[in-house]
C-alpha positions as CSV (number, residue, x, y, z in Angstrom):
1,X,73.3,16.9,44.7
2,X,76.8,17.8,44.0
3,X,78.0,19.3,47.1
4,X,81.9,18.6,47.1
5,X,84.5,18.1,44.1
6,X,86.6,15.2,43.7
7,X,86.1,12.0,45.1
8,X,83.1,12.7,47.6
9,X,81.0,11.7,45.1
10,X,82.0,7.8,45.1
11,X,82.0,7.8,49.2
12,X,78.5,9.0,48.6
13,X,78.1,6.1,46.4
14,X,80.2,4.0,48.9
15,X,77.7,5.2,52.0
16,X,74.7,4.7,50.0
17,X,75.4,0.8,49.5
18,X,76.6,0.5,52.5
19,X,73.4,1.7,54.3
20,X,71.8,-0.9,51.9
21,X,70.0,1.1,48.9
22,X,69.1,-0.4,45.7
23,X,69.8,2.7,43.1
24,X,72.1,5.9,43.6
25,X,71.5,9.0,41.2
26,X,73.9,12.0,40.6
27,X,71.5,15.0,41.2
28,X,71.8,18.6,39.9
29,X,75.6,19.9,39.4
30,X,77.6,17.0,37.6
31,X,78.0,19.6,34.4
32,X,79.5,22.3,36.5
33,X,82.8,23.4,36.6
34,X,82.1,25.2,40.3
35,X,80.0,23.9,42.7
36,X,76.5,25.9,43.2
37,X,76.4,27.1,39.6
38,X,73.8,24.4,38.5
39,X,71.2,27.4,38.2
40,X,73.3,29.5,36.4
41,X,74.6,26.8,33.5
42,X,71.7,25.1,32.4
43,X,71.4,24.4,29.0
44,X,75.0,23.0,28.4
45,X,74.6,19.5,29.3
46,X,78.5,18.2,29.3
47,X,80.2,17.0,32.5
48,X,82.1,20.1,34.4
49,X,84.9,18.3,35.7
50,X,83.8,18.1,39.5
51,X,83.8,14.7,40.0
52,X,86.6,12.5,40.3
53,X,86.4,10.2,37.0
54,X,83.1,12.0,35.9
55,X,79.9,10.4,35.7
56,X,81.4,7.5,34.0
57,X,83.5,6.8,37.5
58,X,80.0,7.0,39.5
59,X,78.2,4.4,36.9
60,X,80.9,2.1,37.4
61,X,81.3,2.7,41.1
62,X,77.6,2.2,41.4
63,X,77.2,-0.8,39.3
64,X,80.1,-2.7,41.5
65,X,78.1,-2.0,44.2
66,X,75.2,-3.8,43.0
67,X,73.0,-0.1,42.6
68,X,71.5,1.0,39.4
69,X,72.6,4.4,38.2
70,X,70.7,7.2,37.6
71,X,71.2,10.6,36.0
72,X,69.4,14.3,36.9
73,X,68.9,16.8,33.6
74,X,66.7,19.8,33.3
75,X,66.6,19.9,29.5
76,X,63.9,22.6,29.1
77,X,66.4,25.3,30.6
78,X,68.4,27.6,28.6
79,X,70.7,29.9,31.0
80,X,71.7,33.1,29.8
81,X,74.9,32.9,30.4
82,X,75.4,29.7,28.4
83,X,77.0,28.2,25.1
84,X,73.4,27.5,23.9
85,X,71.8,30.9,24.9
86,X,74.6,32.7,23.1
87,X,74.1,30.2,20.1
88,X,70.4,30.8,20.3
89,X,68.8,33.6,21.8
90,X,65.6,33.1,20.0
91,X,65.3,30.1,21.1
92,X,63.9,31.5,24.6
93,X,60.5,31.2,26.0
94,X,59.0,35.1,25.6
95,X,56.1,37.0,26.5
96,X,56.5,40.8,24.8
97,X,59.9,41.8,26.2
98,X,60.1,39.7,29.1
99,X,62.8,37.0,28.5
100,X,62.4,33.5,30.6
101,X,65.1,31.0,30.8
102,X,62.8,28.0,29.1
103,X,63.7,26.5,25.7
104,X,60.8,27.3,23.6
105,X,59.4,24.1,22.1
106,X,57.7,25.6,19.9
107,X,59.9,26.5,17.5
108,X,60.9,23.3,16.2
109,X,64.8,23.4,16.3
110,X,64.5,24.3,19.5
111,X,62.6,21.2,20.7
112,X,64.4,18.7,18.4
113,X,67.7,20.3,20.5
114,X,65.7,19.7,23.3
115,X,65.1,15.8,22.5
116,X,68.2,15.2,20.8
117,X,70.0,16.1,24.1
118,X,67.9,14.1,26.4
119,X,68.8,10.8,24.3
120,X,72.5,11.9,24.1
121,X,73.0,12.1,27.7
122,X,70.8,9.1,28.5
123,X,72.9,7.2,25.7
124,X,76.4,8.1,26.4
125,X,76.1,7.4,30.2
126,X,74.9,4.3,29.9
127,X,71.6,5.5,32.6
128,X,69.4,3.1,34.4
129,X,67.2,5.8,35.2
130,X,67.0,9.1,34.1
131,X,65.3,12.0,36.1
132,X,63.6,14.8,34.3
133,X,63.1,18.2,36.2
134,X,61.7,21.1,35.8
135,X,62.4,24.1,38.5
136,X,61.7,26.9,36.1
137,X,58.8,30.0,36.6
138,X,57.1,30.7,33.1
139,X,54.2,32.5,35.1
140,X,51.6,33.3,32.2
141,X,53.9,31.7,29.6
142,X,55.2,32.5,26.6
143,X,53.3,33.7,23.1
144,X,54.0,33.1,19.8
145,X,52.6,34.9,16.3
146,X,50.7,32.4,14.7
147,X,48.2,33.3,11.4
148,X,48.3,36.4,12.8
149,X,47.0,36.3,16.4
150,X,49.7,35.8,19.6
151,X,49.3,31.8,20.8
152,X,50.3,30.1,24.1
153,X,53.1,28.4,24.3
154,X,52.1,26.2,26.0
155,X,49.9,23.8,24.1
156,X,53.2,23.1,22.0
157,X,55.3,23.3,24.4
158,X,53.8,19.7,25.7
159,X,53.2,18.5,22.7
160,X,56.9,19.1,21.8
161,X,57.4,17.5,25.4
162,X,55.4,14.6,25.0
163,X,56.7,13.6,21.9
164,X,60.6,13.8,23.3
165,X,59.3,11.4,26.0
166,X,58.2,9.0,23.5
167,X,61.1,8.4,21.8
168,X,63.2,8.4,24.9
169,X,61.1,5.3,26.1
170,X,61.3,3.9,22.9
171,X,65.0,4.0,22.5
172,X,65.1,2.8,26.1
173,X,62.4,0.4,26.7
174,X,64.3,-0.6,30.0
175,X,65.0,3.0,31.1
176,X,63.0,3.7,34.3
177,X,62.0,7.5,33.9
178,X,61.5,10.1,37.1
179,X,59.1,13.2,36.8
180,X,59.8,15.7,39.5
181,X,59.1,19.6,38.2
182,X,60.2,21.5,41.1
183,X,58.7,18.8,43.0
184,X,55.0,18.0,42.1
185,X,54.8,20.5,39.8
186,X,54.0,18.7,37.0
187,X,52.1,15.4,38.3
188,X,49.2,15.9,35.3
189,X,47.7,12.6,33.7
190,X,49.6,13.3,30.4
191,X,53.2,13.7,32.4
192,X,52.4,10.6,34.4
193,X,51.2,8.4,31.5
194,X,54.8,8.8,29.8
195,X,56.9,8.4,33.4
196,X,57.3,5.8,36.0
197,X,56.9,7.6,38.8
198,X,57.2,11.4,40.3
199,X,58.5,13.2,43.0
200,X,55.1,14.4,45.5
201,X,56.5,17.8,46.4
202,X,59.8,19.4,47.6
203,X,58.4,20.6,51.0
204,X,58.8,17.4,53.0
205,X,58.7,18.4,56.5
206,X,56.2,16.8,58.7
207,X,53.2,17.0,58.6
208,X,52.9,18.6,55.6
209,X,54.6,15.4,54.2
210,X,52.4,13.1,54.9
211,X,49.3,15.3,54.4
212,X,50.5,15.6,50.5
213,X,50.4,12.2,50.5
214,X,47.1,11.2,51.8
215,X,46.1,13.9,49.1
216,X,48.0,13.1,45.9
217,X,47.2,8.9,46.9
218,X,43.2,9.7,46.8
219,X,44.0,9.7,42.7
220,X,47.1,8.7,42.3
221,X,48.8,5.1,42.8
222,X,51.1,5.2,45.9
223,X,53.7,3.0,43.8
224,X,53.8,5.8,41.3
225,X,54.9,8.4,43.6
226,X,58.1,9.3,45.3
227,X,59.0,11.2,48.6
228,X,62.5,12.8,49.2
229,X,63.5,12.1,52.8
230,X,65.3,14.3,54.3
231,X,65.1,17.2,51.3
232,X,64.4,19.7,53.5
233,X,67.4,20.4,55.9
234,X,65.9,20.6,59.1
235,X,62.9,18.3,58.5
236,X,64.5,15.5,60.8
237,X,63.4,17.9,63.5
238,X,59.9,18.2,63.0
239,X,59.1,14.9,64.5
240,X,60.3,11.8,66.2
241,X,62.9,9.6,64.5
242,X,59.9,6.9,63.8
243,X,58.0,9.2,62.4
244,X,60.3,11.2,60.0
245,X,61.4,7.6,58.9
246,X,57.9,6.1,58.5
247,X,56.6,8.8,56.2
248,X,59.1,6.8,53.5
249,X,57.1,3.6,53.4
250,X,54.1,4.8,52.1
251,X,55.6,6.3,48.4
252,X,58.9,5.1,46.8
253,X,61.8,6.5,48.6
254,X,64.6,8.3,48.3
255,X,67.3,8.8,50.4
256,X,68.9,12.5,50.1
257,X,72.3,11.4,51.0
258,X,73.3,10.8,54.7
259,X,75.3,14.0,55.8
260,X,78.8,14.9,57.5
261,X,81.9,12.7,56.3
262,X,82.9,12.7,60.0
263,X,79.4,10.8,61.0
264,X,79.5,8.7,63.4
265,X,77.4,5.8,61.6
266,X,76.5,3.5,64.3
267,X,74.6,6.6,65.4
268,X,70.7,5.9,66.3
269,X,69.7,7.8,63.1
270,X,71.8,5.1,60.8
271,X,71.0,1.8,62.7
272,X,67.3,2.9,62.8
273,X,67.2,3.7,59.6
274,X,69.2,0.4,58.3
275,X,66.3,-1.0,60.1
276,X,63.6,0.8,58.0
277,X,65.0,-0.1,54.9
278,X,64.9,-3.6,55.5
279,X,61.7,-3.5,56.7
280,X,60.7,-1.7,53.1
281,X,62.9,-4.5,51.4
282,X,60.8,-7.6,53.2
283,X,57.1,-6.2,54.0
284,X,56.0,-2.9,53.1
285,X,58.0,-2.8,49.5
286,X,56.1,-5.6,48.6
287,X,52.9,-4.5,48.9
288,X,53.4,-1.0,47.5
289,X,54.4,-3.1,44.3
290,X,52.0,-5.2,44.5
291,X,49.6,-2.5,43.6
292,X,47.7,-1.8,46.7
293,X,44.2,-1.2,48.0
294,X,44.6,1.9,49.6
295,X,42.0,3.0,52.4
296,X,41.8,6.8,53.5
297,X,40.9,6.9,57.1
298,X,40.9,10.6,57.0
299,X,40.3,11.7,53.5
300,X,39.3,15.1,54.1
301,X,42.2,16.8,56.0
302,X,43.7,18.4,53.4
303,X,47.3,20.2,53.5
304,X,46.4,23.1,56.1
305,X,43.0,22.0,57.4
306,X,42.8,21.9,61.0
307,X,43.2,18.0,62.1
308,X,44.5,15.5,64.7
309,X,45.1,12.2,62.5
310,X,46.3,11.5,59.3
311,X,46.0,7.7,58.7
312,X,46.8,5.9,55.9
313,X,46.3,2.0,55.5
314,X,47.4,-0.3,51.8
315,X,46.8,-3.8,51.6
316,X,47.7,-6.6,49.1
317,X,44.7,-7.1,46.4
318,X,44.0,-10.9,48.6
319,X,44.3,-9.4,51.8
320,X,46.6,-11.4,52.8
321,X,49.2,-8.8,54.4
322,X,48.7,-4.5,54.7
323,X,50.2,-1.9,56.9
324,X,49.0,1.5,58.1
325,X,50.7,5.0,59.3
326,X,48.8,6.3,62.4
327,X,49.9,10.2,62.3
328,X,49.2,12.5,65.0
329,X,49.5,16.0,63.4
330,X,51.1,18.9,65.2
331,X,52.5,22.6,64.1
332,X,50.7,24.7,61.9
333,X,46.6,23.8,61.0
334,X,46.4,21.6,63.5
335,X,44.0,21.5,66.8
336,X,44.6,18.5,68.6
337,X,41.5,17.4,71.0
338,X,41.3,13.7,70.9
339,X,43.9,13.8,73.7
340,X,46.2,11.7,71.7
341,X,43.6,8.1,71.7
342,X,42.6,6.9,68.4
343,X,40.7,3.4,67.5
344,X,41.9,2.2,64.5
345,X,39.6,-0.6,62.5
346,X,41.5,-1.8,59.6
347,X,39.9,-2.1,56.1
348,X,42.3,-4.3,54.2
349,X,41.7,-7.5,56.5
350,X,39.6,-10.1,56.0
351,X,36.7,-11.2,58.5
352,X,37.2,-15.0,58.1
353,X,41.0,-14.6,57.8
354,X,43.1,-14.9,61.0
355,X,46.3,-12.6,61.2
356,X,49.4,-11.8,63.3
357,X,49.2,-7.8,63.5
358,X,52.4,-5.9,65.2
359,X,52.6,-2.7,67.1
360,X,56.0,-1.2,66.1
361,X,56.4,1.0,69.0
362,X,55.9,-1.6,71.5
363,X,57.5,-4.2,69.4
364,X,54.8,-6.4,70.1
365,X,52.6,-9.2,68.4
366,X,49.4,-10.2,68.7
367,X,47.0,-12.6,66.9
368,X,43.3,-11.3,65.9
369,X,40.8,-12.3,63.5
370,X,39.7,-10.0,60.8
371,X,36.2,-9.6,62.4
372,X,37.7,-8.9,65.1
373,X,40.3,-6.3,64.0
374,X,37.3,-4.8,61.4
375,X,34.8,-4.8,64.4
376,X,36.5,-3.6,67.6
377,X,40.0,-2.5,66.0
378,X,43.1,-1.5,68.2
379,X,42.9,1.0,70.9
380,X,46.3,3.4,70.2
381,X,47.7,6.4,72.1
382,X,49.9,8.8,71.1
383,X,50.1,12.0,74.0
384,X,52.0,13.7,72.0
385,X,51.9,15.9,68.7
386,X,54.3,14.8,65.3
387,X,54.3,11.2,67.0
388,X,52.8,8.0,65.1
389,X,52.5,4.4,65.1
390,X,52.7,1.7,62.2
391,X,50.7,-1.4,62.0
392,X,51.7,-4.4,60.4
393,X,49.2,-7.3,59.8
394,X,50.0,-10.7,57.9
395,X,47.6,-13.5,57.2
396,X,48.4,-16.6,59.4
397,X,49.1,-19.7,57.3
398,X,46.8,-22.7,58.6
């Protein structure tokens, strides 16, 4: 997000290398002239002067760094007080009187607008990924006059919507595209099949995190979904440091930038979360690309549901390496009475296959068998709520 004008922007970019991340994106903001008016000026899509250099100076910054370069864009919005909106009127969503700040796609200048602007900004700043959002509340949705009877919107609305995302990946065959609507909002089949990945929600604060999770991943491929860390602003105070850091390694994450210029980044919270990352760069990324098996050990918990343990467990197709999130749930739905023991039997092993499994809060080894790890599994105990413990296992090589 754009929080500061002038050059905070690059030490951002600066930070974000530094703490070893592979991609940085310029959120909401980067077309305003004041900072905070993102809500109030979308629909004119040209850079507002806040940033040192402009988006341009971020690419480049980026790109030196080694990090692809991404872009954020709510295309679909027309703000009223906007150079479109005062162009076109008409061209927002309506429902009798009631005027919403949506582009209607129905009418098809609007949606070739809508397109043509999505490939412009993508084109002149040169994007390695693009992210495509969608905060906006159309409630019932807009209706048109069609043959004589009032039609939804809707139905070409996505059409229209659809379509624009077709050509985008066409024109950009190498452009990695983000679906995040408000955060979750729009994670249907038809959105998915046209975008890489997509953001699981904007309420991030454990448990409730990793509860969406375990959720969306009972339909949905774990590699094709992404978690904001640290969205929320108080979330890193829900649950231990391991805990709030773990919940990353089981979607694609991203980082929400790392706070106060006077940090002190030798802190705990940087080190241990250096430490995360590189863990993600040498195990867990690599199975989460790999296209996991993914075992729910407690499928049924839901988001609100009272429950003790939310654990989650992927493995590489050959079972040859996996990792699980042991979660014991506090706050809100839950009703802890296991007294904080929980025998965990892994699913991903296999029983003739000998492995070195490790206990990351002990930061200790040991060597099992499958059968023995599927059979007896590992005795864990966590005494207290919004605590956890992650598993590693990797296949011994003879």
């Amino acid at each position: 997000m754009v929080e500061e004008t002038g050059d905070w922007m690059l030490e951002e970019i600066d930070l974000a290398a530094e703490m070893g991340l592979e991609s940085f994106m310029v959120d909401a903001g980067w077309f305003c002239k004041h900072i905070g008016d993102w809500k109030m000026t979308r629909g004119d899509w040209q850079e507002g002067g806040s940033i040192t250099g402009g988006v341009a100076a971020c690419r480049k910054r980026a790109h030196k760094s080694g990090m692809r370069f991404g872009l954020w864009m709510e295309p679909e919005a027309i703000d009223e007080e906007t150079r479109l909106c005062h162009r076109h009127p008409d061209w927002r969503l309506a429902n009798g009187e009631r005027k919403m700040p949506v582009l209607n796609l129905a009418i098809p200048e609007a949606a070739e607008h809508f397109t043509e602007e999505m490939l412009r900004v993508i084109r002149e700043n040169k994007l390695d990924f693009f992210k495509l959002d969608y905060n906006l509340r159309i409630y019932e949705g807009g209706r048109n006059p069609r043959e004589g009877w009032l039609e939804s919107e809707t139905w070409r609305h996505y059409e229209a919507l659809y379509a624009a995302l077709a050509r985008v990946k066409k024109e950009f065959p190498g452009l990695a595209l983000e679906n995040c609507a408000s955060g979750g909002g729009r994670n249907d089949l038809g959105m998915l099949s046209l975008c890489h990945y997509a953001s699981i929600s904007d309420l991030t604060e454990f448990p409730r995190s990793i509860r969406i999770i375990n959720g969306l991943t009972q339909f949905l491929p774990p590699e094709a979904l992404c978690y904001y860390h640290n969205l929320e602003v108080a979330s890193h105070q829900a649950a231990d440091l391991d805990t709030h850091l773990r919940v990353a390694l089981f979607v694609l994450p991203i980082f929400m930038g790392f706070g106060a210029r006077d940090n002190d980044y030798q802190a705990e919270y940087f080190s241990k979360t250096r430490s995360y990352l590189k863990l993600i760069k040498e195990f867990t990324g690599p199975i989460l690309s790999a296209r996991p098996r993914v075992y729910h050990h407690t499928p049924e918990i839901g988001i609100h549901a009272p429950a003790d343990w939310c654990v989650l467990e992927y493995a590489k197709p050959d079972r040859r390496a996996g990792y699980a999130g042991v979660f014991r749930l506090g706050g809100p739905g839950s009703a802890p009475e296991s007294g904080g023991e929980y025998l965990f039997r892994p699913r991903g092993v296999d029983p003739a296959g000998r492995y070195r499994v490790t206990l990351h809060n002990a930061n200790c080894e040991v060597e099992k068998t499958g059968e023995e790890l599927e059979q007896r599994g590992l005795y864990l105990r966590l005494p207290q709520t919004n605590t956890s413990e992650l598993i590693l296992y990797q296949a011994k090589v003879d």
